[in-house]
MARLUMLUM-314669 format. One record per residue: residue in three letters; x, y, z of N, C-alpha, C, CB in turn. Coordinates in pm, whole numbers, always signed. Each point is the difference from the previous one (the first is absolute). Glycine has a CB too. Example, Ala and Ser with C-alpha at 12.3 -4.5 7.8 and 13.67 -1.06 7.14 Angstrom:
2
 residuo    n_u    n_v    n_w   ca_u   ca_v   ca_w    c_u    c_v    c_w   cb_u   cb_v   cb_w
     ALA  +1319   -569   +780    -89   +119     +0    +90   +120     +0   -189   -117   +125
     SER   +154   +222   -197    +82   +119     +6    -77   +109    +73   +118    -63   -215
//
This chain:
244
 residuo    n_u    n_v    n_w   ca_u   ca_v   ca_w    c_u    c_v    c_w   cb_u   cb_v   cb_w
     UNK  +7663  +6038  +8003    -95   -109    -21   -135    +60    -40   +121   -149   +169
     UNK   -196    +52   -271    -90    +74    -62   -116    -97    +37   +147   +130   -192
     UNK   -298    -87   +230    -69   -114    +30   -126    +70   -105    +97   -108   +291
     UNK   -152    +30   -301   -142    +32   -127   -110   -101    +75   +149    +31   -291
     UNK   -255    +10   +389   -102    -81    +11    -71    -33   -124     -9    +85   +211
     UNK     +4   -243   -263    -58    -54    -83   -130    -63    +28   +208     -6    -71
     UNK   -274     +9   +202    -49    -92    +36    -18    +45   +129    +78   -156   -155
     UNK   -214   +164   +282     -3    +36   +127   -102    -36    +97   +108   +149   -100
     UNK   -188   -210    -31   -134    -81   +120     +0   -107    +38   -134    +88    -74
     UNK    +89    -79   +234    -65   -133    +52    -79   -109    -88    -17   +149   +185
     UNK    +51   -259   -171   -116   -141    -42    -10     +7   -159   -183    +13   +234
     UNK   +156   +106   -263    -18    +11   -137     -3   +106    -46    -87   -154     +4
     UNK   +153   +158   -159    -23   +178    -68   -147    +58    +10   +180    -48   -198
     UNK   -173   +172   +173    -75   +111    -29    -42    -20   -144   +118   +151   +170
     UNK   -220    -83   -258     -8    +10   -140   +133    +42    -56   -239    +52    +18
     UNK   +329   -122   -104    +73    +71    -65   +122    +22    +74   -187    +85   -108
     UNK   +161   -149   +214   +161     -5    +95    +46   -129    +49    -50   +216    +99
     UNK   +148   -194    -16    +63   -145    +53     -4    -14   +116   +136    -17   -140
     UNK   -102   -109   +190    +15     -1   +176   +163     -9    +29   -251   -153    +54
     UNK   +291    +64    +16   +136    +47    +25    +89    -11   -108    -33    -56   +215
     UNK   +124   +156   -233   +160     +2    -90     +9   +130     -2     +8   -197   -169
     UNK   +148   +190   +156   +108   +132    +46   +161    -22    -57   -148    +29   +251
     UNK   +144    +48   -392   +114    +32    -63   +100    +45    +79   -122    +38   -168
     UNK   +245    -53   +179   +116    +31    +30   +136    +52    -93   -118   -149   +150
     UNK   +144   +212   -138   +115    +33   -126   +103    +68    +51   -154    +25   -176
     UNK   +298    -54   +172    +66    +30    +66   +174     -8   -138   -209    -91   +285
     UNK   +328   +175   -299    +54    -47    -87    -36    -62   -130    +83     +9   +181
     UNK   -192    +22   -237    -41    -86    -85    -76   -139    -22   +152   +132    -11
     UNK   -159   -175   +176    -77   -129    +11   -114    +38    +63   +181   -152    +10
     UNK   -282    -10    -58   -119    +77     -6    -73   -138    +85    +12   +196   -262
     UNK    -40   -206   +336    -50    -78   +142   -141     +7     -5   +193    +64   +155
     UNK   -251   -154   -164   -162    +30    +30    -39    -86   +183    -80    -17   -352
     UNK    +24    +45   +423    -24    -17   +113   -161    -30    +18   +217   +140    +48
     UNK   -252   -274    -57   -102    -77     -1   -117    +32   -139    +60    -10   +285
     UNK   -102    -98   -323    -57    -20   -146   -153     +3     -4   +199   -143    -58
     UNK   -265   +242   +152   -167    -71    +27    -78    +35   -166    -39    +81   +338
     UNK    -65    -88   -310   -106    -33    -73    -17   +159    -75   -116   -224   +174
     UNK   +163   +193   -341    -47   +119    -84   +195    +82    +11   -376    +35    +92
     UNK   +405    -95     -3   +139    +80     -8    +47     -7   -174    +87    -82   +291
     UNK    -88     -3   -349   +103    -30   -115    -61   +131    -90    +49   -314     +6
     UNK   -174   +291    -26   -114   +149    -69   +115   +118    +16   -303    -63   +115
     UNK   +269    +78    +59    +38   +153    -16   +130     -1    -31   -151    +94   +155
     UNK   +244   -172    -69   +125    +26    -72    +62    +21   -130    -14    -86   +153
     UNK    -64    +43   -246     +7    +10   -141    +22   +203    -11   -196   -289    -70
     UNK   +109   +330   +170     +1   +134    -29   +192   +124    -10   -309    -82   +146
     UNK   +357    -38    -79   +157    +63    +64    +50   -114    -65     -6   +134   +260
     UNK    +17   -234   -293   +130    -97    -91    -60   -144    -10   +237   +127   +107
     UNK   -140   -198   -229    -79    -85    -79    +39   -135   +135    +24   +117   -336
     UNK    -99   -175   +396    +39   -142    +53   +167    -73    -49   -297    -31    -16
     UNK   +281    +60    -46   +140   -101    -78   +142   +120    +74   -151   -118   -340
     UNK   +107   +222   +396    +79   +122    +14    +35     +2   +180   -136   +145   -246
     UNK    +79   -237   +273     +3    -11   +163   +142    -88    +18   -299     -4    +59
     UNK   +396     +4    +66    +75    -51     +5    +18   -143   +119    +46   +242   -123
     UNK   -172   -217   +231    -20    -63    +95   -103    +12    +63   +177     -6     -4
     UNK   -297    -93    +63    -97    -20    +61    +65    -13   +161   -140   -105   -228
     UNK    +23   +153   +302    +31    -98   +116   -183    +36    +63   +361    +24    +67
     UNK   -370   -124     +8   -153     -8    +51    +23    -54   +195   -129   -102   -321
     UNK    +24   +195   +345     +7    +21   +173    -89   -139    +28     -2   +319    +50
     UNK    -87   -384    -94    -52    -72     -6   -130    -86    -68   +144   +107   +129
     UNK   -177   -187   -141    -93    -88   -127   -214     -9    +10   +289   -201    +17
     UNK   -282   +333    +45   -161    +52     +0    -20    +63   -142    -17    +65   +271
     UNK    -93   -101   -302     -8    +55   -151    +23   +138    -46   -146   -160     -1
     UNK    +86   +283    +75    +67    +96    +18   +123    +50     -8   -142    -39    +72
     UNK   +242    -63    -60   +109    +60    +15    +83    -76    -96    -40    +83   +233
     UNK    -10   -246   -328    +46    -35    -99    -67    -54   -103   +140     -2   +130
     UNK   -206    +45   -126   -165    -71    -66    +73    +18   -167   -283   +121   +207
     UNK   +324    +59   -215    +71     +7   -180   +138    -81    -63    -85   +249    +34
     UNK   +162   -341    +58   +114    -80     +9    -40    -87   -165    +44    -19   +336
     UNK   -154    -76   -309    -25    -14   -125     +6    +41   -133    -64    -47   +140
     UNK    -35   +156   -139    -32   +118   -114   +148    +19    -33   -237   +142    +92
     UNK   +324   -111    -34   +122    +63     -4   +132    -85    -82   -101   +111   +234
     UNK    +64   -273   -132    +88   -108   -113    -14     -2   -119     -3   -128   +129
     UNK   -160   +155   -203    -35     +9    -85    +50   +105    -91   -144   -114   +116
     UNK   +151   +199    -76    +20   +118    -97   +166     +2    -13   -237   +157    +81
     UNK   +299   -208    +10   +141    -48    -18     +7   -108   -145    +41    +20   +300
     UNK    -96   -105   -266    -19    -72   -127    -42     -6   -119    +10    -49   +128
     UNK   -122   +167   -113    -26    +73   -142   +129    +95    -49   -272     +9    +64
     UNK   +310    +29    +11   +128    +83    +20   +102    -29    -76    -50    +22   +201
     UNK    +47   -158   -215   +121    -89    -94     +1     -8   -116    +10   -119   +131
     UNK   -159   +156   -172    -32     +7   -186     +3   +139     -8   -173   -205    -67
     UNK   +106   +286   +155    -25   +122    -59   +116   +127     -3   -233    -85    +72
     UNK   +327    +57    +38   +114    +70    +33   +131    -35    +22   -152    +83    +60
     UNK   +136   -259   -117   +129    -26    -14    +77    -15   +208    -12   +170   -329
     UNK    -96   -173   +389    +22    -14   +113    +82   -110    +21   -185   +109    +39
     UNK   +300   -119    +50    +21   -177    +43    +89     +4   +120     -1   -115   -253
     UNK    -25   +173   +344    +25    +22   +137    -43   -123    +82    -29   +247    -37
     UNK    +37   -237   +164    -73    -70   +124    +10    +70   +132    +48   -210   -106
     UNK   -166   +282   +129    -22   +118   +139    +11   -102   +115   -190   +200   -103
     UNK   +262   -143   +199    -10   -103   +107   -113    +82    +69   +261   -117    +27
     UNK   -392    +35    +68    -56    +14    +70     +8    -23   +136    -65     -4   -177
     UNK   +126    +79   +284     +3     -8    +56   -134    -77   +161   +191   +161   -209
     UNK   -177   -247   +271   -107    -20   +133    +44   -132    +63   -222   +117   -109
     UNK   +146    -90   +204     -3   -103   +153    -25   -161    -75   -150   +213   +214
     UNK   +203   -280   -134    -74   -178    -24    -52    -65   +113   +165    -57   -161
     UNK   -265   +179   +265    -23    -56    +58   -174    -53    -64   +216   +118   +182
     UNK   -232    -48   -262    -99    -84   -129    +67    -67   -102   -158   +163    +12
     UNK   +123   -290    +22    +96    -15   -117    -70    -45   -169   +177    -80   +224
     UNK   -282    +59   -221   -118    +66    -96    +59   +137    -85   -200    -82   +193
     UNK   +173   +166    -66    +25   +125    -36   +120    +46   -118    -94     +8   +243
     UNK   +171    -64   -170   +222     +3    -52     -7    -85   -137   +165    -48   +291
     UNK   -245    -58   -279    +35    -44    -72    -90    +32   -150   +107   -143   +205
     UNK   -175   +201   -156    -74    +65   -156    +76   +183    -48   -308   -155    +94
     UNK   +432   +186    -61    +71    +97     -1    +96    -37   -131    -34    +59   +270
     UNK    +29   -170   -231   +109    -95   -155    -82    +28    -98   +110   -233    +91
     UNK    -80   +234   -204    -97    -33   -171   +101    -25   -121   -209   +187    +57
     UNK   +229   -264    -75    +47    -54   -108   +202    +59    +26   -313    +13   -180
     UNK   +330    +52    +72   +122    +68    -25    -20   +174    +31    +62   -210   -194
     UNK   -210   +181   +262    +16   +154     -9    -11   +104   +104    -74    -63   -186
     UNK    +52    -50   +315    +15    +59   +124     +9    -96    +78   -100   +181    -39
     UNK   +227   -130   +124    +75    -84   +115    -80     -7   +168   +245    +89   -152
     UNK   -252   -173   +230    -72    +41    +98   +125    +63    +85   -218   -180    -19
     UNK   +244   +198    +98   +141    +44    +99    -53    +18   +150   +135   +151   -203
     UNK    -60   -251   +268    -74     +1   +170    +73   +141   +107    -15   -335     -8
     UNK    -24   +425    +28    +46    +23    +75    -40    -20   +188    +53   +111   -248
     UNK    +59    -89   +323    -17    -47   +152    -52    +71   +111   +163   -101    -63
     UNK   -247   +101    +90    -58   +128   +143   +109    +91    +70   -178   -182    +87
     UNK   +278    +55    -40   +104    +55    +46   +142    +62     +3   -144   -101    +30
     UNK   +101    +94   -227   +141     -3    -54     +3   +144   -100    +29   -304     +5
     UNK    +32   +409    -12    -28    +81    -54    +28     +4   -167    +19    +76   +240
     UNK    -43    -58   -307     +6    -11   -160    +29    +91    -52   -130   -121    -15
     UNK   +172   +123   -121    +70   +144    -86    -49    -94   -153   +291   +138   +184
     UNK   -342    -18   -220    -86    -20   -135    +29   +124    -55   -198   -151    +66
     UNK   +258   +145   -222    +31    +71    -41   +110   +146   +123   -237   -136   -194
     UNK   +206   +285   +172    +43    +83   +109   -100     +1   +120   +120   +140   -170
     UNK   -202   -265   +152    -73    +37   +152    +48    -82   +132   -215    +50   -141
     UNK   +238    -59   +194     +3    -19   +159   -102    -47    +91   +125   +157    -36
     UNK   -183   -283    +46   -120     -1    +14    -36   -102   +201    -19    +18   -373
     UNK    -20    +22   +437    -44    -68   +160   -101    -68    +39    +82   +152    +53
     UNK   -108   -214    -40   -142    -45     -9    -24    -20   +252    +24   -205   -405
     UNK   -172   +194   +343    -73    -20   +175    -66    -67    -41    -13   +176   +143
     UNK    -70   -302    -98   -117    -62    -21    -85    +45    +77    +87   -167    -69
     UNK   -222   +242     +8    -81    +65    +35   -151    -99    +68   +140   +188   -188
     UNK   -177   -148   +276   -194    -39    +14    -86     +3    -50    +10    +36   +109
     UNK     +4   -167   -179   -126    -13   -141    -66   -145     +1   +149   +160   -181
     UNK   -239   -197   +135    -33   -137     +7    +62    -82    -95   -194    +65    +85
     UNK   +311    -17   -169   +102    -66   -114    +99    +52    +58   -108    -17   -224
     UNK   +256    -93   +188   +137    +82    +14    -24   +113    -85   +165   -193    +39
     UNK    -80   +323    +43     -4   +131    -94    +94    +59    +66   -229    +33    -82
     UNK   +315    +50    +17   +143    +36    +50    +10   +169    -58   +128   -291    -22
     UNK   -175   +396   +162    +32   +155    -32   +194     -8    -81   -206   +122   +283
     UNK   +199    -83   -364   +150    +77    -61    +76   +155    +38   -104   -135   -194
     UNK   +212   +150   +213    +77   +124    +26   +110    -42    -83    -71    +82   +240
     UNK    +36    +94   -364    +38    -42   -152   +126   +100     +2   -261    -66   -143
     UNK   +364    +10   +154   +113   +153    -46   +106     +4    -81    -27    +56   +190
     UNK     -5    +32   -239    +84    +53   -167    +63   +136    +66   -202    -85   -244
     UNK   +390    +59   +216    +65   +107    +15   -100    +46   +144   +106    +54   -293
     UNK    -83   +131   +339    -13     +0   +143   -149    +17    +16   +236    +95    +58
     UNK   -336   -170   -118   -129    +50    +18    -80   -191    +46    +18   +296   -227
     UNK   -104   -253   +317    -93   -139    +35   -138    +37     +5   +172   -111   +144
     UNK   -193     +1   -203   -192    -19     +8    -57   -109    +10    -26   +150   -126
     UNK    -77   -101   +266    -42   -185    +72   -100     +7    -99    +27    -49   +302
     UNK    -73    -38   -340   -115   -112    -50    -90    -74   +112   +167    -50   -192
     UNK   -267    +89   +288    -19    -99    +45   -100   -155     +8   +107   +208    +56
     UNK   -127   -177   -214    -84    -94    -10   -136     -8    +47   +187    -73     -8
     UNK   -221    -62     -4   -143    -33    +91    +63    -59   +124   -186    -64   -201
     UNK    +82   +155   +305    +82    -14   +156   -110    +75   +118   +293    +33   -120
     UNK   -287   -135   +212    -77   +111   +112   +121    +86    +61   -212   -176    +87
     UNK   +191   +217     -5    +87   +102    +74    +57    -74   +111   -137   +203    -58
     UNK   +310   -231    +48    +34    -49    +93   +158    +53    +73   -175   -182   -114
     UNK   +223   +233   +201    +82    +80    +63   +127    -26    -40   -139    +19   +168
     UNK   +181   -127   -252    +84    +16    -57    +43    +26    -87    -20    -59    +93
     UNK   -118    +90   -186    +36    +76   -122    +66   +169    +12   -207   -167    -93
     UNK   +178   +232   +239    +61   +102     -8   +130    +11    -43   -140    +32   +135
     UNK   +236   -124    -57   +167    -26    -34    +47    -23    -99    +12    -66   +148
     UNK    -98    -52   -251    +21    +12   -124    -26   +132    -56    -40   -222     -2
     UNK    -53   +327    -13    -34    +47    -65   +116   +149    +23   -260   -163    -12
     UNK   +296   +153   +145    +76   +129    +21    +44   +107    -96    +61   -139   +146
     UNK    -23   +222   -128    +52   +104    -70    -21     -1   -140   +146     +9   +163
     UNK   -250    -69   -201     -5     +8   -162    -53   +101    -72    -13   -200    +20
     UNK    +78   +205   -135    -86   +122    -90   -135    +17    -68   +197     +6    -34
     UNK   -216   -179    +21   -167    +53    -41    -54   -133    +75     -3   +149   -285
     UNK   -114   -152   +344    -54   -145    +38   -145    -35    -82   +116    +29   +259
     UNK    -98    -79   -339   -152    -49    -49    -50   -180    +94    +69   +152   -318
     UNK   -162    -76   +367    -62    -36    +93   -181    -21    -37   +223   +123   +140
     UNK   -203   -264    -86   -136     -6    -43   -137    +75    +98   +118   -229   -111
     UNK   -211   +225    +44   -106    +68   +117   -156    -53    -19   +151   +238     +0
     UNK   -154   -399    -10   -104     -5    -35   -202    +68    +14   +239   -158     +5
     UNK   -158   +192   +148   -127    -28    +83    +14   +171    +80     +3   -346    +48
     UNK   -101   +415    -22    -37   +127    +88    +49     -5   +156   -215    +22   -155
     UNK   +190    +61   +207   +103    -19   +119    -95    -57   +110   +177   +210    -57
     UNK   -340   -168    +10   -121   -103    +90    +10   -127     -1   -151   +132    -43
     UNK   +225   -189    -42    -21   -144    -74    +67   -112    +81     +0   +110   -237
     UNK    +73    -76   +356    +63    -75    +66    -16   -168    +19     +4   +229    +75
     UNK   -121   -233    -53    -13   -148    +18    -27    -66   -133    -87    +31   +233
     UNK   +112    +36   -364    -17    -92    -88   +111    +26    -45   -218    -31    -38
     UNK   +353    +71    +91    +89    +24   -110   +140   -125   +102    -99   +348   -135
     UNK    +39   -491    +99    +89    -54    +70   +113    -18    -81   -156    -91   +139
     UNK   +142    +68   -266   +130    +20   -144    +34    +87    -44    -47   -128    -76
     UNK     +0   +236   +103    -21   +138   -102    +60    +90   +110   -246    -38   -169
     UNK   +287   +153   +140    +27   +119   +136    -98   +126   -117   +347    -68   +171
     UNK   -395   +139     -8    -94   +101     -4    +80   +132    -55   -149   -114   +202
     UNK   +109   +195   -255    +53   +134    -25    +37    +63   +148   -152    +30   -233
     UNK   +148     -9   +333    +76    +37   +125   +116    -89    -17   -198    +66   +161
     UNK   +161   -160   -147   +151    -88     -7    +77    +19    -60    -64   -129    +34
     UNK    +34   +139   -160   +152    +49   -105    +25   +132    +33    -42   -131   -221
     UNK    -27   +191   +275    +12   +171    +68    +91    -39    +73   -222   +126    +18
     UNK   +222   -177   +120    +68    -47    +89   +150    -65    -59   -243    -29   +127
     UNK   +228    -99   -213   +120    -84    -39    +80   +131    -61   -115   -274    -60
     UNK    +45   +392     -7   +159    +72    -48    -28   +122    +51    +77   -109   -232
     UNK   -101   +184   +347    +49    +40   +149   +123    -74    +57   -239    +46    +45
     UNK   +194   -128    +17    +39   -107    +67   +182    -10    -70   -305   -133    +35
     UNK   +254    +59   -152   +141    -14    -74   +117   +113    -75   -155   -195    -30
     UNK    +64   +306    +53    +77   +150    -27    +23    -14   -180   +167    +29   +288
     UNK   -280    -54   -371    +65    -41   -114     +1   +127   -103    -74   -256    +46
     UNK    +93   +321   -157    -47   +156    -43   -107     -8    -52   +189    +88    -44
     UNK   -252   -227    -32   -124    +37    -42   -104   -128    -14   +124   +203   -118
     UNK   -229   -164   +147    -84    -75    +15   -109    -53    -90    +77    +92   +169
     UNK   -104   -190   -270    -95     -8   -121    -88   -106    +29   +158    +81   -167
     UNK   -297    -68   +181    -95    -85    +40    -40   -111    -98    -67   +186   +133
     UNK    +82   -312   -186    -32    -41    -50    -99   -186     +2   +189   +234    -44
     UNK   -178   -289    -35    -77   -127     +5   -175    +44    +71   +279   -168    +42
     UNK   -339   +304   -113    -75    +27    +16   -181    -58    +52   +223    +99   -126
     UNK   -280    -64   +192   -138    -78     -7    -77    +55    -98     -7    -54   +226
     UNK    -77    -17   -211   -141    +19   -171   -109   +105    +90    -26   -334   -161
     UNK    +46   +394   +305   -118    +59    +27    +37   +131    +48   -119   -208    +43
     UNK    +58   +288    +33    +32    +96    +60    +58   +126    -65     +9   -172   +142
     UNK    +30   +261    -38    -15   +149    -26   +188    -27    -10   -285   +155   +163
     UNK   +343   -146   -294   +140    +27     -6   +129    +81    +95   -136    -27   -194
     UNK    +28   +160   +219    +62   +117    +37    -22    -13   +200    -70   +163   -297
     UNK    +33   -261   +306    -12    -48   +180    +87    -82    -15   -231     +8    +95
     UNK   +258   -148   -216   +115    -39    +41   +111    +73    +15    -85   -150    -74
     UNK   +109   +262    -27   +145    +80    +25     +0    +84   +127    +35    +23   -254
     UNK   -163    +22   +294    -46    +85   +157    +83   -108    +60   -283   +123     +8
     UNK   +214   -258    +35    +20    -55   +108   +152    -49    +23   -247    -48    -17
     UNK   +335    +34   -136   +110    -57    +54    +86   +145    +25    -17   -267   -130
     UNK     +3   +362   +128    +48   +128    +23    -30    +60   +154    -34    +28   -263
     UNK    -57    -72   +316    -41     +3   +140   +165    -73    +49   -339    -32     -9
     UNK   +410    -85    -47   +117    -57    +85   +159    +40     -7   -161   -177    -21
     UNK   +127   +219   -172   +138    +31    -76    -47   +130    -15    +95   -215   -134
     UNK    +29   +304   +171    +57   +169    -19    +47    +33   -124    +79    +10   +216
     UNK    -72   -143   -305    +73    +39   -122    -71    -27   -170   +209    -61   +187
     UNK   -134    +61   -265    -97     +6   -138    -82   -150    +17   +190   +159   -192
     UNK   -300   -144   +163    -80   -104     -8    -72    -21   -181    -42    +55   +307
     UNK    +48   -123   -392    -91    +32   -119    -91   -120    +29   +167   +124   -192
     UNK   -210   -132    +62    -98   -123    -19    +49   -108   -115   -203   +167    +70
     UNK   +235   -259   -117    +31    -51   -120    -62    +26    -84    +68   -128    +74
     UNK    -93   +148   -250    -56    +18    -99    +50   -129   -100    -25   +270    +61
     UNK    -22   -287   -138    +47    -27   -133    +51    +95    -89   -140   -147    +26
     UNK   +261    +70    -32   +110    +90    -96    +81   +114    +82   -168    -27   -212
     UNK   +137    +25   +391    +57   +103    +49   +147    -44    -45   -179    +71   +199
     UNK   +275    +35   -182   +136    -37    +20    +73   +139    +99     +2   -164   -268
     UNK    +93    +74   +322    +85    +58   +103   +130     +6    +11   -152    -48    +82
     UNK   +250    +79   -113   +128    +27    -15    +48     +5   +163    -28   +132   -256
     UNK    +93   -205   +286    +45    -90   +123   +146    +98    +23   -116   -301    -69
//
């Protein structure tokens, strides 16, 4: 399994970057994992939109689908310019149903519900969902292709059952909005100790900090979640990629 951070900040991109989305590629299929704001840009850098095989979105904060639009669009330009004439299914929740229902567009993208409790298979992935602690439904994923897994956990505070989900996995991208001082403001968000802790805790092999904040000293977030986890810790980038 192949993952390509497309996308890694909190609330909103950086100059020239994106906030949440995360390529997947596995057998030849090519999975994108939430659509935020500026994602469609960078992705252009690794393959044409019309080249994706399936959406799916953790939940309907702009951040995390804000480019859903942009994206129908270029599907539909797609049809003159490349002879495109597909229909990507987009995968998400209805517990917005706003949300779900702007996933549809014409002939050129399907919305597709999937169930909290029901596990799903998209394309070779294997996919689990948890409904996470957020002020919107939002549902952490545990993604597995052939013998390799990688949690997703979305936007989420830190809550003790995400350890079990997250168990034994090979990579956990984990969000970290907030410093490990930040406690009392991180009632949605989990602190960099915490995701230190969540993959300790869950014994997973590697650890990637992402859904980044806009402030602070980078290299304390990777200090502080390393104070919990013994094991590889990085940071997300744009355009990183990781071979799963």
């Amino acid at each position: 399994m192949k993952l390509t951070v497309i996308g890694h900040w909190g609330g909103y991109p950086k100059v020239g970057e994106a906030s949440s989305g995360y390529l997947l590629e596995h057998n030849g299929f090519k999975l994108l994992v939430d659509c935020g704001s500026a994602v469609l840009s960078q992705l252009q850098y690794y393959l044409k939109p019309t080249d994706l095989d399936a959406v799916i979105v953790s939940h309907y904060h702009p951040d995390h689908v804000a480019d859903i639009g942009v994206f129908q669009h270029a599907l539909l330009i797609g049809k003159y310019t490349d002879g495109f004439s597909g229909n990507i299914p987009i995968y998400g929740h209805q517990e917005d149903q706003a949300g779900f229902t702007a996933l549809t567009y014409k002939s050129i993208t399907t919305g597709v519900a999937y169930m909290g409790d029901e596990p799903l298979h998209i394309g070779p992935f294997q996919i689990e969902f948890i409904k996470t602690i957020h002020p919107v439904p939002c549902y952490a994923m545990r993604i597995k292709a052939g013998s390799k897994t990688l949690i997703y956990t979305a936007d989420t505070a830190y809550f003790p059952e995400l350890v079990d989900f997250s168990q034994d996995g090979d990579l956990l991208l984990c969000e970290s909005n907030y410093y490990k001082d930040m406690k009392k403001s991180a009632f949605n968000h989990m602190t960099s100790d915490q995701a230190g802790q969540l993959a300790q805790l869950a014994n997973v092999k590697q650890l990637v900090l992402t859904h980044l904040p806009h402030f602070g000293d980078y290299e304390q977030l990777m200090s502080e979640a390393k104070e919990k986890y013994s094991g590889d810790t990085i940071l997300a980038s744009s355009g990183l990629i990781l071979t799963i």
